[in-house]
C-alpha positions as CSV (number, residue, x, y, z in Angstrom):
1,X,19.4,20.2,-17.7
2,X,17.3,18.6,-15.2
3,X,16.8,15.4,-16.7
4,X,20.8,15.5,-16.6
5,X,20.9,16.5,-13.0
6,X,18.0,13.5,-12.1
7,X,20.4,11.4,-13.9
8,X,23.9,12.2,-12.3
9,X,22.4,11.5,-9.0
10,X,20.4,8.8,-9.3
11,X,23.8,7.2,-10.7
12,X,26.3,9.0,-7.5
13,X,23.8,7.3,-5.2
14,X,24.1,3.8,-6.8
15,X,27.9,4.0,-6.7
16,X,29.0,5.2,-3.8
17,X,26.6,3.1,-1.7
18,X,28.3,0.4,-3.5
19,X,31.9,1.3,-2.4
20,X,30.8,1.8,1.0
21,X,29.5,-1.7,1.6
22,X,30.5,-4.6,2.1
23,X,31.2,-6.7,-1.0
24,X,29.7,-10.0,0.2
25,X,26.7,-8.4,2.2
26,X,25.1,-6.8,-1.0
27,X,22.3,-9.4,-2.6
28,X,20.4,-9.3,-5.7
29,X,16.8,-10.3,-6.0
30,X,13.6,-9.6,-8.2
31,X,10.0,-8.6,-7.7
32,X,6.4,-8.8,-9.6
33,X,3.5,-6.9,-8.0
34,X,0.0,-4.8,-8.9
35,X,-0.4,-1.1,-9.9
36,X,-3.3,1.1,-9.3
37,X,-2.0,3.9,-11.4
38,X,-3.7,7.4,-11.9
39,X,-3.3,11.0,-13.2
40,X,-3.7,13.9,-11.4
41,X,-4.1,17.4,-11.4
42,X,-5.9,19.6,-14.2
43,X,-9.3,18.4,-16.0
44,X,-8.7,15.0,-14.1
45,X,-12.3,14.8,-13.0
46,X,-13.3,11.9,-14.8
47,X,-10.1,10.1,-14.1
48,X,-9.4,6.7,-12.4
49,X,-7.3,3.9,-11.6
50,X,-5.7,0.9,-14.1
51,X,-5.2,-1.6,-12.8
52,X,-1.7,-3.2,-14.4
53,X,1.2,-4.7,-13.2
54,X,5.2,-3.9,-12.5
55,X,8.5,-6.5,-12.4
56,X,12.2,-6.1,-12.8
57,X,15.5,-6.4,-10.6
58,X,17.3,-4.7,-7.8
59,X,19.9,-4.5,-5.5
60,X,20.0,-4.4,-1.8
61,X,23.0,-2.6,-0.6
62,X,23.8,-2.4,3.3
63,X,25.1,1.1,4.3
64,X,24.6,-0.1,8.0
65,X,23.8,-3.7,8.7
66,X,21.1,-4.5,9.7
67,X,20.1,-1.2,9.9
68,X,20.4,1.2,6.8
69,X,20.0,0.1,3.3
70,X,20.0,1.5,-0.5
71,X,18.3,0.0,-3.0
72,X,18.4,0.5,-6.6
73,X,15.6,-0.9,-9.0
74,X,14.7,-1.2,-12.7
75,X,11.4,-2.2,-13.3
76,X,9.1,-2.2,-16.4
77,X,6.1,-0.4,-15.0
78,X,2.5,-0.1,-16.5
79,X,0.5,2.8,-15.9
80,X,-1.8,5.6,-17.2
81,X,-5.1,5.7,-16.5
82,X,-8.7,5.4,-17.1
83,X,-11.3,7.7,-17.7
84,X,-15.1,8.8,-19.5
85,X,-16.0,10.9,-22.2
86,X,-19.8,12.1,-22.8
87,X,-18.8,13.4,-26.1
88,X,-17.4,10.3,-27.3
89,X,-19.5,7.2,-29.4
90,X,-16.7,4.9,-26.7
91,X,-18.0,4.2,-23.1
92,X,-14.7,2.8,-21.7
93,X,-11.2,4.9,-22.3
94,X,-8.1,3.9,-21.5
95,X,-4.7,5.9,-21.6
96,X,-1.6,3.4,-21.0
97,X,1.7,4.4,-20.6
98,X,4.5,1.7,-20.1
99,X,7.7,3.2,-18.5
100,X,11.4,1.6,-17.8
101,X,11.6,2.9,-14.3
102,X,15.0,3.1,-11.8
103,X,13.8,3.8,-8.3
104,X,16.4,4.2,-5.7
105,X,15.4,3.9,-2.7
106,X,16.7,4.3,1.0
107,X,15.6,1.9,3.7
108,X,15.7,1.7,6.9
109,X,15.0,-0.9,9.5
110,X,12.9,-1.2,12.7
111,X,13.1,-4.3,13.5
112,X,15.4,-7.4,11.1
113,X,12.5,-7.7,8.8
114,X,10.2,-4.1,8.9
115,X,11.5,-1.7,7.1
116,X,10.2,1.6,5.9
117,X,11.6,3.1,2.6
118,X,11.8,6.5,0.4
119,X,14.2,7.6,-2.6
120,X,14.0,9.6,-6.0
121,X,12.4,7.6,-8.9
122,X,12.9,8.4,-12.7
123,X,11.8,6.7,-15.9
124,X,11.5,6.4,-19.8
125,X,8.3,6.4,-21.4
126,X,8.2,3.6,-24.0
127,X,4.8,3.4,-25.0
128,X,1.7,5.9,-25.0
129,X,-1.4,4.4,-26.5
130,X,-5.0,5.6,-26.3
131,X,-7.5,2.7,-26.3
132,X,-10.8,3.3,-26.1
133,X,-14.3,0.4,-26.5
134,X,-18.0,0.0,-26.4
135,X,-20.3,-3.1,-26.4
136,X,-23.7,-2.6,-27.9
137,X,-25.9,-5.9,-28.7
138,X,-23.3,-7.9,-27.9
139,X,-20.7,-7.1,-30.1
140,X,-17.6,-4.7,-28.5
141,X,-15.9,-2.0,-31.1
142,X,-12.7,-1.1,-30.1
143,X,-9.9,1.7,-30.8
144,X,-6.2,2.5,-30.8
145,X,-4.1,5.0,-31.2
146,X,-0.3,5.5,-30.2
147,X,-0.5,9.4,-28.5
148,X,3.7,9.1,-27.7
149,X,3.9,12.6,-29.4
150,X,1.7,14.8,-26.8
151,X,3.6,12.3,-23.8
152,X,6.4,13.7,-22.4
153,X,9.3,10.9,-22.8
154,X,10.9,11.4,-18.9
155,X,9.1,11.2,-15.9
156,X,10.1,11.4,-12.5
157,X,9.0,11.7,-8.6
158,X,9.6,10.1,-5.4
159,X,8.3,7.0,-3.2
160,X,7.6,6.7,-0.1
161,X,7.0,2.5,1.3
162,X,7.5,0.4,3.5
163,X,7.8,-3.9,3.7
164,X,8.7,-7.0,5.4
165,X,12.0,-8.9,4.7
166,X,11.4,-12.7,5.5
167,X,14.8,-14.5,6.6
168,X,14.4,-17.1,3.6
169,X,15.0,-14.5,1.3
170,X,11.1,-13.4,0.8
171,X,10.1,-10.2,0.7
172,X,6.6,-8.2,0.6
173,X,6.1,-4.0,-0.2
174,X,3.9,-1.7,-0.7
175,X,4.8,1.9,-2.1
176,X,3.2,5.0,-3.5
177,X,4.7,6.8,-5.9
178,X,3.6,10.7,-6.8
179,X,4.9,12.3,-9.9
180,X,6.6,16.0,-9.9
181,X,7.0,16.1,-14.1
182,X,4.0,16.9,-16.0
183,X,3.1,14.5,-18.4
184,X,1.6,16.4,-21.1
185,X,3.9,17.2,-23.5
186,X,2.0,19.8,-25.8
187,X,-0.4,21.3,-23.6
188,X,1.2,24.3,-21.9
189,X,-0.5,25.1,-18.5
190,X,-2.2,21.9,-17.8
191,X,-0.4,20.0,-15.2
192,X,-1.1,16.5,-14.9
193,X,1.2,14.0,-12.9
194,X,1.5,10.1,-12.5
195,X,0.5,8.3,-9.3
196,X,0.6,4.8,-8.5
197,X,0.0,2.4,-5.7
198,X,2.6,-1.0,-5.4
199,X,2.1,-3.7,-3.8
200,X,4.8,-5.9,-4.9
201,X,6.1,-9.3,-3.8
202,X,9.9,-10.7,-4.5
203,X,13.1,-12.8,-3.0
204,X,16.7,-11.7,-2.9
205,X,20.0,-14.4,-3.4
Protein backbone atom coordinates (compact mmCIF):
# COMPACT_ATOMS: atom_id res chain seq x y z
CA UNK A 1 0.00 0.00 0.00
CA UNK A 2 2.69 2.44 0.43
CA UNK A 3 4.63 1.82 -2.41
CA UNK A 4 1.17 2.48 -4.21
CA UNK A 5 0.63 5.69 -2.33
CA UNK A 6 4.59 6.82 -3.10
CA UNK A 7 3.59 6.06 -6.58
CA UNK A 8 0.15 7.94 -7.02
CA UNK A 9 1.83 11.01 -5.90
CA UNK A 10 4.90 11.18 -7.33
CA UNK A 11 2.73 10.76 -10.63
CA UNK A 12 -0.28 13.73 -9.36
CA UNK A 13 2.72 15.93 -8.90
CA UNK A 14 4.12 15.37 -12.42
CA UNK A 15 0.75 16.05 -14.04
CA UNK A 16 -0.74 18.69 -12.61
CA UNK A 17 2.46 20.82 -12.63
CA UNK A 18 2.25 20.14 -16.26
CA UNK A 19 -1.30 21.49 -16.77
CA UNK A 20 -0.59 24.40 -14.86
CA UNK A 21 2.35 25.73 -16.95
CA UNK A 22 2.92 27.11 -19.66
CA UNK A 23 3.28 24.83 -22.72
CA UNK A 24 6.23 26.62 -24.35
CA UNK A 25 8.04 27.57 -21.00
CA UNK A 26 8.63 23.84 -19.95
CA UNK A 27 12.37 22.52 -21.18
CA UNK A 28 13.96 19.31 -21.18
CA UNK A 29 17.54 18.71 -20.36
CA UNK A 30 19.94 15.85 -19.00
CA UNK A 31 22.54 15.54 -16.32
CA UNK A 32 25.77 13.22 -15.36
CA UNK A 33 27.41 13.72 -11.97
CA UNK A 34 29.33 11.81 -8.90
CA UNK A 35 27.83 9.83 -5.85
CA UNK A 36 29.24 9.40 -2.53
CA UNK A 37 26.73 6.89 -1.51
CA UNK A 38 26.45 5.21 2.08
CA UNK A 39 24.32 3.08 4.52
CA UNK A 40 23.20 3.94 7.63
CA UNK A 41 21.89 2.96 10.70
CA UNK A 42 22.25 -0.58 12.52
CA UNK A 43 25.81 -2.48 12.62
CA UNK A 44 27.02 0.25 10.10
CA UNK A 45 30.24 0.83 11.89
CA UNK A 46 32.54 -0.34 9.49
CA UNK A 47 30.66 1.33 6.61
CA UNK A 48 31.73 3.99 4.05
CA UNK A 49 31.36 5.77 0.94
CA UNK A 50 31.37 4.44 -3.00
CA UNK A 51 32.26 6.46 -4.97
CA UNK A 52 30.01 5.86 -8.41
CA UNK A 53 28.20 7.90 -10.66
CA UNK A 54 24.30 9.01 -11.62
CA UNK A 55 22.76 10.25 -15.29
CA UNK A 56 19.39 10.35 -16.91
CA UNK A 57 16.69 13.04 -18.02
CA UNK A 58 14.31 15.56 -16.51
CA UNK A 59 11.93 18.15 -16.94
CA UNK A 60 11.87 21.71 -15.77
CA UNK A 61 8.38 22.79 -15.29
CA UNK A 62 7.65 26.57 -14.35
CA UNK A 63 4.75 26.87 -11.70
CA UNK A 64 5.77 30.62 -11.34
CA UNK A 65 8.33 32.07 -13.71
CA UNK A 66 11.05 32.83 -12.78
CA UNK A 67 10.28 31.97 -9.59
CA UNK A 68 8.86 28.45 -8.70
CA UNK A 69 9.64 25.37 -10.46
CA UNK A 70 8.99 21.35 -10.48
CA UNK A 71 11.20 19.10 -11.70
CA UNK A 72 10.81 15.52 -12.42
CA UNK A 73 13.88 13.22 -12.94
CA UNK A 74 14.71 9.59 -13.93
CA UNK A 75 18.10 8.78 -13.39
CA UNK A 76 20.10 5.41 -13.23
CA UNK A 77 21.82 5.85 -9.93
CA UNK A 78 24.73 3.77 -8.41
CA UNK A 79 25.07 3.19 -4.95
CA UNK A 80 25.67 0.90 -1.96
CA UNK A 81 28.54 1.01 -0.10
CA UNK A 82 31.74 -0.02 1.20
CA UNK A 83 32.82 -1.65 4.09
CA UNK A 84 35.58 -4.21 6.25
CA UNK A 85 35.29 -7.52 7.58
CA UNK A 86 38.01 -8.98 10.28
CA UNK A 87 36.46 -12.30 9.89
CA UNK A 88 36.75 -12.43 6.18
CA UNK A 89 40.08 -13.91 3.98
CA UNK A 90 38.85 -10.33 1.66
CA UNK A 91 40.38 -6.98 2.73
CA UNK A 92 38.24 -4.72 0.47
CA UNK A 93 34.13 -5.28 0.31
CA UNK A 94 31.92 -3.75 -1.67
CA UNK A 95 28.00 -3.84 -1.61
CA UNK A 96 26.59 -2.07 -5.02
CA UNK A 97 23.17 -1.46 -5.59
CA UNK A 98 22.09 0.13 -8.97
CA UNK A 99 18.58 1.80 -8.83
CA UNK A 100 16.16 3.50 -11.59
CA UNK A 101 15.43 6.47 -9.63
CA UNK A 102 12.32 9.38 -10.22
CA UNK A 103 13.10 12.37 -7.98
CA UNK A 104 10.66 15.16 -8.13
CA UNK A 105 11.75 17.86 -6.96
CA UNK A 106 10.43 21.50 -6.16
CA UNK A 107 12.59 24.56 -6.80
CA UNK A 108 12.69 27.65 -6.02
CA UNK A 109 14.57 30.72 -7.08
CA UNK A 110 16.56 33.50 -5.36
CA UNK A 111 17.94 35.07 -7.79
CA UNK A 112 17.52 34.01 -12.11
CA UNK A 113 20.09 31.40 -11.68
CA UNK A 114 20.36 30.16 -7.65
CA UNK A 115 17.93 28.03 -6.80
CA UNK A 116 17.44 25.87 -3.78
CA UNK A 117 15.48 22.55 -4.26
CA UNK A 118 13.57 19.62 -2.18
CA UNK A 119 10.94 16.84 -3.28
CA UNK A 120 10.11 13.00 -2.64
CA UNK A 121 12.43 10.50 -4.38
CA UNK A 122 11.51 6.76 -5.14
CA UNK A 123 13.35 4.08 -7.03
CA UNK A 124 13.71 0.39 -8.34
CA UNK A 125 16.43 -1.69 -7.34
CA UNK A 126 17.88 -3.42 -10.35
CA UNK A 127 20.96 -4.86 -9.24
CA UNK A 128 22.37 -6.06 -5.72
CA UNK A 129 25.87 -7.62 -5.98
CA UNK A 130 28.32 -8.26 -3.19
CA UNK A 131 31.94 -7.93 -4.45
CA UNK A 132 34.55 -8.40 -2.30
CA UNK A 133 38.99 -8.63 -3.17
CA UNK A 134 42.40 -8.99 -1.75
CA UNK A 135 45.95 -8.55 -3.22
CA UNK A 136 48.64 -10.62 -1.64
CA UNK A 137 52.17 -10.89 -3.56
CA UNK A 138 50.93 -9.17 -6.24
CA UNK A 139 48.23 -11.05 -7.46
CA UNK A 140 44.35 -9.71 -6.45
CA UNK A 141 41.52 -12.57 -5.79
CA UNK A 142 38.32 -11.37 -6.29
CA UNK A 143 34.53 -12.38 -5.52
CA UNK A 144 30.89 -11.97 -6.53
CA UNK A 145 27.84 -12.70 -5.61
CA UNK A 146 24.30 -11.21 -6.64
CA UNK A 147 22.55 -10.60 -2.88
CA UNK A 148 19.05 -9.11 -4.79
CA UNK A 149 17.08 -11.68 -2.53
CA UNK A 150 17.92 -10.06 1.12
CA UNK A 151 17.62 -6.29 -0.93
CA UNK A 152 14.47 -4.89 -0.72
CA UNK A 153 13.35 -4.00 -4.45
CA UNK A 154 11.75 -0.17 -3.61
CA UNK A 155 13.44 2.48 -2.05
CA UNK A 156 12.52 5.82 -1.30
CA UNK A 157 13.35 9.19 0.63
CA UNK A 158 13.68 12.74 0.01
CA UNK A 159 16.32 15.46 -1.30
CA UNK A 160 17.10 18.41 -0.26
CA UNK A 161 19.75 20.68 -2.98
CA UNK A 162 20.42 23.46 -4.29
CA UNK A 163 22.22 24.84 -7.93
CA UNK A 164 23.03 27.42 -10.42
CA UNK A 165 21.12 27.75 -13.68
CA UNK A 166 23.49 29.42 -16.29
CA UNK A 167 21.49 31.41 -19.12
CA UNK A 168 23.04 29.18 -21.98
CA UNK A 169 21.27 26.38 -20.79
CA UNK A 170 24.11 25.06 -18.21
CA UNK A 171 23.35 23.98 -15.15
CA UNK A 172 25.44 22.81 -11.85
CA UNK A 173 23.76 20.83 -8.38
CA UNK A 174 24.49 19.47 -5.59
CA UNK A 175 21.92 17.27 -3.44
CA UNK A 176 21.74 14.87 -0.57
CA UNK A 177 19.52 12.40 -0.56
CA UNK A 178 18.54 10.29 2.93
CA UNK A 179 16.56 7.15 2.73
CA UNK A 180 13.21 6.51 4.98
CA UNK A 181 12.80 2.53 3.58
CA UNK A 182 15.05 0.00 5.10
CA UNK A 183 16.95 -1.77 2.75
CA UNK A 184 17.33 -5.13 4.26
CA UNK A 185 14.86 -7.22 3.08
CA UNK A 186 15.25 -10.41 5.38
CA UNK A 187 16.57 -9.09 8.41
CA UNK A 188 13.69 -7.99 10.71
CA UNK A 189 14.84 -5.27 13.25
CA UNK A 190 17.88 -3.99 11.51
CA UNK A 191 17.33 -0.78 9.94
CA UNK A 192 19.65 0.38 7.41
CA UNK A 193 18.86 3.28 4.95
CA UNK A 194 20.65 4.70 1.69
CA UNK A 195 22.43 8.04 1.64
CA UNK A 196 24.01 9.73 -1.08
CA UNK A 197 25.80 13.00 -1.86
CA UNK A 198 25.28 14.56 -5.86
CA UNK A 199 27.02 16.66 -7.32
CA UNK A 200 25.76 16.62 -10.76
CA UNK A 201 26.33 18.80 -13.92
CA UNK A 202 23.74 19.14 -17.06
CA UNK A 203 22.06 21.56 -19.83
CA UNK A 204 18.34 22.03 -20.61
CA UNK A 205 16.84 22.70 -24.50
Amino acid sequence: MTKKLLFTFLLVALFSSKINAQAEAIEYGFKIGTNRANVVGDETDTYYMRGSVHMGVLVDIPVIEYMLSVQPELLYSFQGHRFLDEDSVYDDHTLKLDYIVLPVMVKYYFTPGFNVEAGPQIGMLTSALLEAKTTENGVTERTKEKVNDIISDIDYGVNVGLGYQFEIGLFLQARYYVGLAGIVDVEEGVDQRNTVLQFSAGYKF
